[in-house]
N, C-alpha and C positions, 0 to 999 in steps of 0.2 A: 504494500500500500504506500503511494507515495506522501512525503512531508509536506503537511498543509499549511504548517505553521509557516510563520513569516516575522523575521527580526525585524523591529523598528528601523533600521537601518536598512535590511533590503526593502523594506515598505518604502521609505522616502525616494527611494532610489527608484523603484516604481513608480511613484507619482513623482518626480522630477523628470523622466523620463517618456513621460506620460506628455507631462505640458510643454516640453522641448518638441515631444512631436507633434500635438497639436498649434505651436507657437510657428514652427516651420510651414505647417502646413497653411495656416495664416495669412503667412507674408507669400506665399507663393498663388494662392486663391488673390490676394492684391494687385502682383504679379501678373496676374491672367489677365483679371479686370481691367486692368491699366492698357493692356496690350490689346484687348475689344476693344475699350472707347477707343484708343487710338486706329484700328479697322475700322471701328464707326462712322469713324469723323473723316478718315481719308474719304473712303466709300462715298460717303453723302455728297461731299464736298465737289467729287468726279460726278456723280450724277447730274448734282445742281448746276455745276458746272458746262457739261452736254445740252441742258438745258435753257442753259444763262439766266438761272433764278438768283441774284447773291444769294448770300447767307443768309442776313438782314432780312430778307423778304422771309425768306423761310423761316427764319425765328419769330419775325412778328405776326405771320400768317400760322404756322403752325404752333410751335414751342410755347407763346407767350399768349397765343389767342384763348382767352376761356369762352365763346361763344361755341357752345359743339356745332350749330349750324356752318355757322362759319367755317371751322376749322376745315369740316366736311367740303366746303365746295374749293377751298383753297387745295385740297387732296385731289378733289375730281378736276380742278383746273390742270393740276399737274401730272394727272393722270392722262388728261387728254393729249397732253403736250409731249409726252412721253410718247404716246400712241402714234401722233404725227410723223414725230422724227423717227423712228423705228419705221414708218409707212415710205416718209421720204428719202431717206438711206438705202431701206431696201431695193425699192424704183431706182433709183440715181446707180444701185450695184449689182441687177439684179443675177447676175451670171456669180457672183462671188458668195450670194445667199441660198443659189439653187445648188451651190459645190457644196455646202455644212449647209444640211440642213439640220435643224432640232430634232435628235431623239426621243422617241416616247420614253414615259418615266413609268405605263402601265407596263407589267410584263404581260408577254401575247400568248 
């Protein structure tokens, strides 16, 4: 049968070992997050940018706008706009769109 008991000293040593690894793990979960927002922020900024909405516009229309109606057609504006340039890219390349086309993501 094995020893269950446990010396105050190996205890501390367990819980020292215990919050070392959840303190690691911590900074690393920080780590992560930091390193999203900053794909976030590239991301968005490429988007908005493709689109020539600044930033500004997008933070007072989206981020800071509390009117939910609002917000919504500010999304659907940019959604159409999105829709466009994808419509007129495609026309303007259309041999380079029908070489890649988009894979189904259903399996067949």
């Amino acid at each position: 049968m094995p020893d269950t008991t446990l010396s105050s000293d190996s205890l501390d040593q367990e819980i020292a070992a215990s919050r070392d690894a959840r303190d690691k793990a911590d900074k690393l979960l920080l780590r992560v997050q930091a390193l999203l927002q900053i794909h976030y922020d590239t991301v968005l900024n490429q988007n908005l940018s493709l689109l020539r909405v600044p930033r500004g516009s997008y933070n007072a229309g989206f981020n800071r706008e509390t009117d939910a109606e609002k917000r919504y057609q500010f999304l659907t504006t940019l959604r159409k706009d999105a829709s466009l340039l994808v419509t007129d890219r495609k026309a303007a390349d259309a041999k380079s769109w029908m070489a890649n086309p988009v894979r189904s993501l259903r399996s067949e």
